[in-house]
N, C-alpha and C positions, 0 to 999 in steps of 0.2 A: 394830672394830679398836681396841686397847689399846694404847698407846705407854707404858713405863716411861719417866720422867723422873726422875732425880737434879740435885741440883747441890751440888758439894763447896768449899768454901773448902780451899785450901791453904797462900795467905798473902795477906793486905790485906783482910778483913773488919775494919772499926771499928776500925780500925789505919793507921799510914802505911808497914807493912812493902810489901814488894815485892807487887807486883799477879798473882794465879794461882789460876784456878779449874778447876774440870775441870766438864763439862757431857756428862753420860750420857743419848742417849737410845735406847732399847734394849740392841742389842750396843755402840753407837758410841758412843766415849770422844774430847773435842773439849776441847780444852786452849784456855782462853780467857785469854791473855798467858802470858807466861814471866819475871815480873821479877825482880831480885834487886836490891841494890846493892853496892858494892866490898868493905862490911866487914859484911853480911848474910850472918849462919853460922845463921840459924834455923832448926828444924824444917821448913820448908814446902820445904827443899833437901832434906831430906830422903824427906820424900813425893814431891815430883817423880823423885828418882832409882828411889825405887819404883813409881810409875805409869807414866814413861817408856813404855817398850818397850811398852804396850797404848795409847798412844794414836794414835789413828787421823785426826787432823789437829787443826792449830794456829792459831787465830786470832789473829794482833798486833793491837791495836789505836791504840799510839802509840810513838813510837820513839826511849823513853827508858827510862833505865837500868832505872825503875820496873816498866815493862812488857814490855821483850825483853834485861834486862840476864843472863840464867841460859841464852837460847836454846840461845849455844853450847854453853854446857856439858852441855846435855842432852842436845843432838846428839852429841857430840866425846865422851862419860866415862858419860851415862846411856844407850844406846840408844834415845833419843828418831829414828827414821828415815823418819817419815810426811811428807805436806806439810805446808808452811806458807803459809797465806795473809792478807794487809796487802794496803792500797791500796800505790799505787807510791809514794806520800810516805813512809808508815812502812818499805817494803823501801831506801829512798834512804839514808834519814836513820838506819836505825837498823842 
């Protein structure tokens, strides 16, 4: 049995841009943070509004602007409609 594995940078590789990767394994596309910040107009909003609608669930990891600041908007504008799962600290706080 053969598992494909991807793993994409979208924004925050060797950078202090917003934190967003997407993590493929097979069919399943797994959105690993959603960040943006208030005056963050980069490319990686871009990819996100393209990937959206295929991916098939979201990991937060901390619950700051870095890593769940783009959520809503993916939700609300990108057709991001999958779940989302954070411990109950990151769903409180972010």
């Amino acid at each position: 049995m053969s598992n494909a594995l991807q793993f994409t940078t979208i924004s925050g590789a060797n950078n202090e841009d917003a934190v967003c990767y997407v993590l493929e394994i097979d069919d399943a596309k797994i959105l690993l943070d959603c960040g943006s910040f208030e005056d963050y107009s980069g490319e990686g909003l871009e990819q996100l509004q393209r990937i959206a609608p295929q991916v098939d669930a979201v990991l937060l990891s901390h619950p700051d602007m870095a890593h769940v600041g783009a959520y809503a908007l993916a939700f609300r504008q990108y057709g991001l409609t999958c779940p989302a799962y954070a411990t109950q600290a990151t769903q409180m706080m972010g």
